[in-house]
N, C-alpha and C positions, 0 to 999 in steps of 0.2 A: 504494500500500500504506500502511494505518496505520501508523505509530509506534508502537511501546510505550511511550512517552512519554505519549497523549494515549488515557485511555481512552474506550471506545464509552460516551456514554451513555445510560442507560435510566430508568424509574424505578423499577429496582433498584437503580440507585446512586445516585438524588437527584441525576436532572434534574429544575430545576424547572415547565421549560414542560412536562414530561409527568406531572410530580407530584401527584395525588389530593387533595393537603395542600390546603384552604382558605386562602392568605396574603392577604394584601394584596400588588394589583397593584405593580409600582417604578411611581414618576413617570417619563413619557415625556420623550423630549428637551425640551419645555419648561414640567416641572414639575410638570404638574398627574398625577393618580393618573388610570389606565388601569383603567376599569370592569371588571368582568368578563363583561361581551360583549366589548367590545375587546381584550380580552388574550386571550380564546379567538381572533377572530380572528385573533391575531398566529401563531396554531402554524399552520404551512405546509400541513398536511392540510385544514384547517377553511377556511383563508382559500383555496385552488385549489378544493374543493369548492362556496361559497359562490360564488367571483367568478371561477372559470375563468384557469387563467394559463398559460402554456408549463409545464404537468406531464408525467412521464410518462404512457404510454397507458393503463398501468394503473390509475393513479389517476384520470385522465381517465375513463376506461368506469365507473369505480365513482360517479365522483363523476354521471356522467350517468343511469347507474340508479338511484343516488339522487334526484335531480330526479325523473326518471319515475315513480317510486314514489310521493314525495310529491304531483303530479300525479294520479295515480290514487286517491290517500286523498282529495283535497280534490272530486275530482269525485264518489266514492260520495258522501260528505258530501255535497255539493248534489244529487245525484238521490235522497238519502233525504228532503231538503226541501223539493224542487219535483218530485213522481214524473211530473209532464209534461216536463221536461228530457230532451230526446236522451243516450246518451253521449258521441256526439262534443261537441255543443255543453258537455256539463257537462266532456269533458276538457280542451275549448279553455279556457274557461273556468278551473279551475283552473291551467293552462297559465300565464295570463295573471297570476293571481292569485300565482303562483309568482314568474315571473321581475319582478313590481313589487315584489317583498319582496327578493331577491336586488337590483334596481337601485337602491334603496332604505340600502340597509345600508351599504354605504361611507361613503356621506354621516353614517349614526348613528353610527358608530364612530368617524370623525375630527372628530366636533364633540364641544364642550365638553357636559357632561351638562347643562344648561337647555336648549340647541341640539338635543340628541339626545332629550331628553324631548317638544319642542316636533316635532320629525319624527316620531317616533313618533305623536305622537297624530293627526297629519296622515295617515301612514301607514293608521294603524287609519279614520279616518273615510274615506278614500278606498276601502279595501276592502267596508268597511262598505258605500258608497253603489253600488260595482260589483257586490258577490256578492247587493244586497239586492232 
């Protein structure tokens, strides 16, 4: 049971990781300021939907219909650009294109932003060379 001591909170009472407000990230334990990718993934919904962790099963199902969802958006996308494209192959395909962006992202997140600029653009030219 809560305390009445320690309220719920929400961002009706100015929590800040659920807060709308544009701040500036705090510096992470060694200093440097926590982009705002990185600091979205730090809220627990975003980072178990992105990287999958021991969640509940609810958020687990939602976060997997999500994937599927985005999966089926990137497969129309390629069968509106290649109309000789199977759907299975264009949903394997986005499939694929999905979970290298997801196995990708940890890596951008815990690097220095040169580091994470420099993955990224590696990211983009790798998809580039696979969906092209």
């Amino acid at each position: 049971m809560r305390s009445s001591a320690t309220p719920k909170r929400s961002p009706r009472n100015g929590d800040a990781s659920t807060s709308s407000t544009t701040r500036a990230a705090p510096p992470d334990s060694s200093g440097r300021r926590i982009t705002r990718q990185a600091s979205a993934c730090q809220n627990p919904a975003t980072r178990s939907a992105l990287y999958g962790t021991a969640t509940g099963d609810r958020l687990a199902e939602a976060a997997g219909r999500l994937h599927d969802d985005i999966a089926r958006h990137v497969a129309a996308m390629l069968r509106r650009r290649s109309t000789g494209l199977s759907e299975e192959r264009a949903l394997l395909t986005g499939s694929m294109a999905l979970a290298t962006v997801k196995a990708v992202m940890p890596m951008i997140t815990s690097a220095s932003a040169e580091r994470g600029a420099e993955l990224v653009d590696e990211l983009k030219l790798m998809l580039v060379r696979y969906l092209g």
